[in-house]
N, C-alpha and C positions, 0 to 999 in steps of 0.2 A: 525591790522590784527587779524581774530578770528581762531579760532580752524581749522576750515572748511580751512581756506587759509595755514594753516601751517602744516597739513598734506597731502594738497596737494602738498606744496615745497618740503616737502619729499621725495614724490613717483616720485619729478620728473626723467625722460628717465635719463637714462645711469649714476644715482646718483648711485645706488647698485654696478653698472659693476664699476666705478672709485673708489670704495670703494676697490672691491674686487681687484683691478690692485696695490693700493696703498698699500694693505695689502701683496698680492704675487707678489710684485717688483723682489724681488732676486730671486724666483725659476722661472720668466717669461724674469731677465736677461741672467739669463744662458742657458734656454729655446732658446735664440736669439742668443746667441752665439753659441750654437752646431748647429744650421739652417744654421746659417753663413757660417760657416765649411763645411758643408754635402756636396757640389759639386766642392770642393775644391783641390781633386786629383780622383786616378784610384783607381784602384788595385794595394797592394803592397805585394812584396812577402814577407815573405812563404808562411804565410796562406791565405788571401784573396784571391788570387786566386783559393784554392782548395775549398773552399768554392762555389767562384760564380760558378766553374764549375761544383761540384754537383749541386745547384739551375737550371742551363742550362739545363744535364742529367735530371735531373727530369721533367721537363717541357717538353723537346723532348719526354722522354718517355711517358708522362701523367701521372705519377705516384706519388701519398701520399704518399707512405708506409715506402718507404726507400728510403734517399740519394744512389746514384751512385756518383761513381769517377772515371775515365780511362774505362770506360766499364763494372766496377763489384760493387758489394754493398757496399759501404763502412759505418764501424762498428767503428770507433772511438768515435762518440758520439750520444746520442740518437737525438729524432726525433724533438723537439720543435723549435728549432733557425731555423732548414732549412723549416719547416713549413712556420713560420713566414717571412723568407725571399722569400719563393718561394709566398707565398701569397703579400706581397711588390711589388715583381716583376709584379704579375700578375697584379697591383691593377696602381701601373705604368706603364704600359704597355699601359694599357687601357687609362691614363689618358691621357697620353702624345702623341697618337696614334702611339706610337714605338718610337717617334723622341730619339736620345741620348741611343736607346738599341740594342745590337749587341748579336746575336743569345738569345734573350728572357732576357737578364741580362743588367742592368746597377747597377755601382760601388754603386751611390747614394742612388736607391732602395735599395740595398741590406746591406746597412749599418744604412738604421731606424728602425731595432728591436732592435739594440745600443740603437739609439739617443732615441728612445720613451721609450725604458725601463727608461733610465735613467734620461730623465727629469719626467716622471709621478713617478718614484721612489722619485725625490726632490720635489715634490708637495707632493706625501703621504708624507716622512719625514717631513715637518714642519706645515701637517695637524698633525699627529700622535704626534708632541712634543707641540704644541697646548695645543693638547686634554688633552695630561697625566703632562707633564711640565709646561711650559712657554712658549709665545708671545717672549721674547723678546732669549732667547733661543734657538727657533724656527728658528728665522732671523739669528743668529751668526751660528748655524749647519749648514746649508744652504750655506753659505757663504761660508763655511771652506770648505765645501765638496766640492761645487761645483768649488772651486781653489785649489784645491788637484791634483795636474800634473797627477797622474795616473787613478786618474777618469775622468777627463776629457778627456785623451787619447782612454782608452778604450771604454769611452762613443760613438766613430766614431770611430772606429774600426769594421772590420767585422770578429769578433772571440763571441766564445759561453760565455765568461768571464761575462763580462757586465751583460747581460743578468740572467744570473746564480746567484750574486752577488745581486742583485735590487732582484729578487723571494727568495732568501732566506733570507737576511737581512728585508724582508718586513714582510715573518714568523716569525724570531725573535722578531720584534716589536710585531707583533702583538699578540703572545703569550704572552709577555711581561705586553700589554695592558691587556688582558683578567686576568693575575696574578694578578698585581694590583685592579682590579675592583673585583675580587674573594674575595682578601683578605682583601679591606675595604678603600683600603690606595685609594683608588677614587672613587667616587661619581657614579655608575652608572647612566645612563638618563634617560633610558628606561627599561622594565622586558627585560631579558636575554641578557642585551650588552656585558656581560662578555662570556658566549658560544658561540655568534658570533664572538668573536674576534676568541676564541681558534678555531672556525671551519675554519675560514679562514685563518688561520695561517697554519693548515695542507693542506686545501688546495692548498696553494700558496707551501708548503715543495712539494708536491706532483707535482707540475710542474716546481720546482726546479731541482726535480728527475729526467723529462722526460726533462731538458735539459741539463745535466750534469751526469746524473748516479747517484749511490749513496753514494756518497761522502755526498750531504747536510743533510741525515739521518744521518750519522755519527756523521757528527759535531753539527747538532742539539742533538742527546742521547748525548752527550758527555758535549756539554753547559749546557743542562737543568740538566744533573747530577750532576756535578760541583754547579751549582746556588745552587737548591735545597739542597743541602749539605752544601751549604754554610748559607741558608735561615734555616739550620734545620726544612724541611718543606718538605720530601719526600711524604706526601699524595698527596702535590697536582697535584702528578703524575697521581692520581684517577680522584680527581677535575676537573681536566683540561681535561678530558675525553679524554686518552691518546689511550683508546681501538677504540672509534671511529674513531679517530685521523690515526690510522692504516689502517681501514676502506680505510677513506679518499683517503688518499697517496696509495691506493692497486688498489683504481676504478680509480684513475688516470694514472698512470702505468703502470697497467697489461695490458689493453687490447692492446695496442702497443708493449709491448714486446711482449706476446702471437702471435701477427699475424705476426711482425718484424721475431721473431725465428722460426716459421713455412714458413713461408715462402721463409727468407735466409739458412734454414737448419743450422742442428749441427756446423757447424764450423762457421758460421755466428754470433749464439749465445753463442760460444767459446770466440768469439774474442770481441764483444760486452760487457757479464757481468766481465768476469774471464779475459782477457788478458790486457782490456782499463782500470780494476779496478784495482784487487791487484794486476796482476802481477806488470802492471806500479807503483805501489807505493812498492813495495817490490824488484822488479829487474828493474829499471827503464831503458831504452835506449836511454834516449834523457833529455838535462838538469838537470840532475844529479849536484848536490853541494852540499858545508858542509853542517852542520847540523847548523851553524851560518849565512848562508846565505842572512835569513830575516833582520838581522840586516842593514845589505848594502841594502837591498830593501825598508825597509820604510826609512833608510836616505833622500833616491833619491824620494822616489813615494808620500812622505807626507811633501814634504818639501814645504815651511818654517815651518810649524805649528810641525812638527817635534820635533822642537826645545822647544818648549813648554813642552815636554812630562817629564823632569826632577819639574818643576815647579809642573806638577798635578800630581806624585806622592808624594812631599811634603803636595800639598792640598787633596789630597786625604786622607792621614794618619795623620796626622796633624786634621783636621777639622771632620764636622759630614755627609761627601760625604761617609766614608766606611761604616755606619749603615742606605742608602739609600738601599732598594733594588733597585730601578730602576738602581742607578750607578753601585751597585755588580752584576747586567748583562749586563748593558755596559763591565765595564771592564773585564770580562768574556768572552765575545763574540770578544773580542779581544786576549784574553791570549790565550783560549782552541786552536783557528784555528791557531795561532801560533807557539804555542807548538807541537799542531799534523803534522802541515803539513813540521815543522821543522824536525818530525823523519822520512818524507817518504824523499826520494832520491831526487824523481826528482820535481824542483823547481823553479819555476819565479814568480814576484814580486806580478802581474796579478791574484795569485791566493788568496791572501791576501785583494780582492775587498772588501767582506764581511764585513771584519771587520772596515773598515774606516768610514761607517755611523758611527758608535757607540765610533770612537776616536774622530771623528768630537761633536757628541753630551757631551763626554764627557770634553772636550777642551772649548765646548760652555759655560758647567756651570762653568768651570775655569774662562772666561773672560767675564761672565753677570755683575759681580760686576763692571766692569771695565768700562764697556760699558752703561751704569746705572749712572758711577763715584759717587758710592759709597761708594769707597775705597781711601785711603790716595793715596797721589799724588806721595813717593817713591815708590807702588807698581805699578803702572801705568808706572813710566817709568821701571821698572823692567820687566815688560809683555811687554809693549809697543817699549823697547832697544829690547829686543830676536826677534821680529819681524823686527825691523830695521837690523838687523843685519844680515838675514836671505836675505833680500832682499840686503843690502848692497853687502855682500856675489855674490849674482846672478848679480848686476852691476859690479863688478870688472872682474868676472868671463866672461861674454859676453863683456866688454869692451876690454879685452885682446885679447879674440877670433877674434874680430872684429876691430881694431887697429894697434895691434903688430905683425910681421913677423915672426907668429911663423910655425914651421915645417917646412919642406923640398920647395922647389923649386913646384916641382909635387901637393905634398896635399896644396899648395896654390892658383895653380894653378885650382885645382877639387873644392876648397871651394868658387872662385872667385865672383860665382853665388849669394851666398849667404851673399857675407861679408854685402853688404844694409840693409839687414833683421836684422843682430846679431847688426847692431850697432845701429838701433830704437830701437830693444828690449835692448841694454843698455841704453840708454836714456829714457827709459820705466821703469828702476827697480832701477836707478839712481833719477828719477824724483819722485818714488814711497819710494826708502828711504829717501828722502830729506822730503818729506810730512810727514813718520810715524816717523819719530827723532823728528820733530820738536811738534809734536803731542804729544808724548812721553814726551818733555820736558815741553811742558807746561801743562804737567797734565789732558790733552784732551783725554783722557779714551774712549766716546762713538766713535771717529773717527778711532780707531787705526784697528779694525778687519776687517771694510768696506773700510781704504784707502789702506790694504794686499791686500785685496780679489781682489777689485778693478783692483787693480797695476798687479797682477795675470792673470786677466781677461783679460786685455788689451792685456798684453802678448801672451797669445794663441790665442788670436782674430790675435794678428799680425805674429806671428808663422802658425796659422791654416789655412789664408789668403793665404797672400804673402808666405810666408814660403812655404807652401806646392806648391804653384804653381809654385815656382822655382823649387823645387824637384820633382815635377812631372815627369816630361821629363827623370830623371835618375833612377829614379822607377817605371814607368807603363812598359805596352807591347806592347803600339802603334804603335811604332817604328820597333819591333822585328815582329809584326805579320806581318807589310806591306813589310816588306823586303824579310819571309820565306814563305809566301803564291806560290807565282809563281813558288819558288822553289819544293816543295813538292805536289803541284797539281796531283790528278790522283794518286801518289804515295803511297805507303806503308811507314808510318813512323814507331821508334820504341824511346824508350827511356830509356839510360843507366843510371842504378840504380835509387831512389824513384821520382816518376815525381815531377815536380814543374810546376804547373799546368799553371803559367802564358805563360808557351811556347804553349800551343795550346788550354786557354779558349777563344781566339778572331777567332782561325784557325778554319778551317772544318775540324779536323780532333783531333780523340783518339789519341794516343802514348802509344800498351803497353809495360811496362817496361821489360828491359832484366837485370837481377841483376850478370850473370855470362858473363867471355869471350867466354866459349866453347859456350853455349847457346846462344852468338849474332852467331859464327858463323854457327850454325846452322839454325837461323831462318834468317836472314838478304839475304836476294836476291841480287843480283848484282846492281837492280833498286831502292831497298828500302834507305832510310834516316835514322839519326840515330842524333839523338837531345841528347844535355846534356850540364851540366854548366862545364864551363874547368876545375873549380877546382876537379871537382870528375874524371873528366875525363884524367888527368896529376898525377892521384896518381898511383903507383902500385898494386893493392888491385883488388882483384875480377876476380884475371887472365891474368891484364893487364899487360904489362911490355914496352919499350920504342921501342922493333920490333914487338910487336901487333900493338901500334898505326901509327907505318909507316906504314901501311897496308890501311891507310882509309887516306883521305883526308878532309880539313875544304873546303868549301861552301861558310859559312860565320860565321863569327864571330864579335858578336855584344852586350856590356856592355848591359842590362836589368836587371829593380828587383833588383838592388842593386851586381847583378854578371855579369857573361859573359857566354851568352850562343852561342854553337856550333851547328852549321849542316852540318854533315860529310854525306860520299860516302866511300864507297871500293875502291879504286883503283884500274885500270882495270890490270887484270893481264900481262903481258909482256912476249911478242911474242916470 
């Protein structure tokens, strides 16, 4: 064979594409997995419903500008996710010539600015640890992240989190990148690969901003302050052309808030900068917890790899990981949003997205050795046990749920649906520690991170699957719409205290809220409706008391969303 015939076998069809499938296996597994998932339930309350019901309002209205919600603008978050959703919807709509969308929305549209943030986020991450790290690095980030319970949750979720979390952790890298290549410690390729990083890095903060507020400026000044102080190297606040950088994030920004607060008027842009920002972080009203809070949330939202984290502060102190910069802003970009978001009040697990690329990356160089088997065969099973054990842990845990007679008569009776599901996923994490012990003990280092991830994966496949399709039925509002429609026809409905949107995004019909008693009795007509979940409706609070509510009669009452929602009447007065 001569030259001629052997750069032809080369260039044979679809060698390049099997090259590049072989290379991003893992960010095109988990790629397949959240696909899997997307059509796999509704809308679940709280939030997704008030979500797809702004995308609905917008669409009826025809309007860009601003989300609505019950009829008025709604200012809790800026404008980018519902962009993106409302363009989803419209893009499926089109596709599928409506089939599967009810008034302009379906569930599945409106939950891939998740899924595609987040898997185009796991493609850039193990392009970008490629470029500045390692190949094989690249593969274990990947892995870790993309079986991290809480990213994968919120990856199909219809909340602004995700979203938010993928644009700013995608600015930190890439500022990251741009420092490095500034300061020598990499290679640049090309003239200016180092400015493009940093100009993209702002402008990705800059539509981090337009979908969350300015929270990712914060924690950005905050990390780079931190680093740089750490790096003794506050110039290259200059370098890194932090003045443009301003620029950037301001032409992003502004011209939406500018037309958003003119528009919605002063108390629109009251409630938008100053009420959604500090007040919520300084008087919070909702989710409020200690100030140790986070600790119980990455237990839960980073587990198994969790477990790890004692390990790589050893190796991190111990070895030559704390005179990396790259690692002092990894572990930075974990400490700073921890620490800050531990002094504001109000707190869930969810807002801590950000920083798991960079426990994932940092985790990754903990177990390249291992993975490599590099390392003596005690440290192997010492990485290799914490991971069995972690999984261990989660079979006993679902074998019990799913087994043993535990709880009452009733919650056995409500979990019936689901016992099939908990007990493949124990047979799942059973079958999954049995693999990484035995891995463990024989000193088999490169299988241990890929048969976690793995065993992980299967898991939410069969959770995200079956799982959800059982739970479907007790968390959509399919049920609730076809039952309240006939009811409320023609009618004027209203809704006591903050709507839950799931009770009227399938309805033809608004519900605005009435937050006081005197106030329903003044708006409510003898023929109007009056919507609410029993629990808010059964408390004392807001005027009610136990001979206000004899005064109204139930309709219907019907478990939805995870509660029970009500449709009352007046009762007619007596002769």
């Amino acid at each position: 064979m001569d030259g001629s015939d052997f750069e032809e076998e080369r260039s044979l069809p679809g060698e390049r594409l099997g090259a590049w499938v072989r290379a991003h296996r893992w960010p095109l597994l988990f790629a397949l997995l959240l696909l899997a998932v997307l059509p796999m339930r509704d809308l679940w309350a709280p939030d997704e419903p008030d979500f797809a019901q702004c995308v609905r309002e917008m669409r009826e209205r025809g309007t860009w500008l601003m989300p609505w919600l019950n009829g008025v603008p709604y200012d809790e978050k800026p404008i980018l996710f519902y962009w993106l959703m409302k363009g989803c919807a419209i893009a499926g709509d089109w596709l599928t010539g409506g089939r599967g969308f009810t008034h302009g929305i379906a569930a599945w549209a409106l939950r891939l600015p998740s899924v595609l943030a987040s898997i185009l986020f796991v493609f850039g991450l193990r392009r970008w640890t490629v470029r500045f790290l390692q190949g094989d690095v690249a593969d274990l980030a990947v892995m870790i992240l993309g079986a991290t319970p809480i990213w994968f949750w919120q990856s199909h979720f219809i909340q602004i989190d995700l979203l938010f979390a993928a644009l700013l952790a995608w600015s930190w890298l890439c500022w990251l990148g741009g420092y490095l290549l500034l300061r020598g410690l990499k290679d640049e390729r090309r003239p200016g690969e180092a400015r493009r990083w940093f100009l993209q890095s702002y402008l990705f903060l800059g539509l981090a901003f337009l979908a969350k507020g300015p929270l990712g400026v914060v924690l950005s000044l905050l990390l780079l302050g931190a680093f740089l102080a750490w790096q003794r190297d506050l110039r290259a606040l200059r370098e890194s052309r932090i003045g443009l950088g301003i620029l950037i994030v301001g032409a992003v920004v502004l011209p939406w808030y500018l037309a958003a607060g003119l528009h919605g008027g002063p108390a629109y842009a009251y409630a938008l900068i100053i009420h959604q920002n500090f007040e919520r972080a300084t008087k919070a009203w909702d989710h409020v917890q200690p100030f140790w809070a986070y600790v119980q949330y990455l237990g839960a939202d980073f587990f198994p790899w969790v477990l790890l984290l004692p390990a790589f502060l050893f190796y991190f102190k111990g070895g030559d990981a704390h005179r990396s910069p790259a690692a002092r802003f990894m572990l930075l970009a974990f400490v700073v949003p921890f620490l800050f978001l531990s002094l504001v009040q109000s707190k869930q697990g969810k807002y801590l997205l950000m920083s798991y690329p960079f426990l994932a990356l940092l985790l990754a160089g903990l177990l390249q050795p291992i993975a490599v088997e590099g390392v003596s065969a005690p440290r192997i099973r010492r990485l290799g046990g914490t991971l069995a054990a972690g999984l261990w842990l989660l079979a006993l845990l679902t074998g019990a749920l799913g087994f043993l007679p535990l709880g009452g008569a009733a919650l056995r009776a409500q979990a019936a649906p689901l016992l099939p599901v908990v007990r493949v996923l124990a047979g799942v994490f059973l079958l999954g520690a049995v693999s990484v012990t035995t891995r463990s003990l024989l000193g088999e280092g490169r299988f241990l991170v890929r048969e976690t991830a793995l065993t992980l994966g299967l898991a939410f496949l069969v959770g995200g699957t079956w799982g959800f399709r059982k739970l479907d039925p007790q968390k959509n509002f399919f049920a609730w719409t076809a039952a309240v429609k006939p009811l409320i026809a023609g009618r004027k409905v209203h809704y006591w205290q903050t709507i839950r949107s799931g009770a009227m995004v399938y309805t033809d019909h608004l519900m605005p809220e009435v937050r006081d008693f005197d106030e329903l009795e003044r708006r409510m007509g003898p023929e109007d409706r009056l919507v609410t979940m029993a629990r808010e409706w059964n408390e004392d609070r807001h005027g009610l008391n136990p001979g206000r509510r004899a005064r109204f009669e139930v309709l219907l009452r019907m478990p939805s969303g995870g509660g029970e929602l009500l449709l009352l009447k007046r009762k007619a007065p007596k002769s």
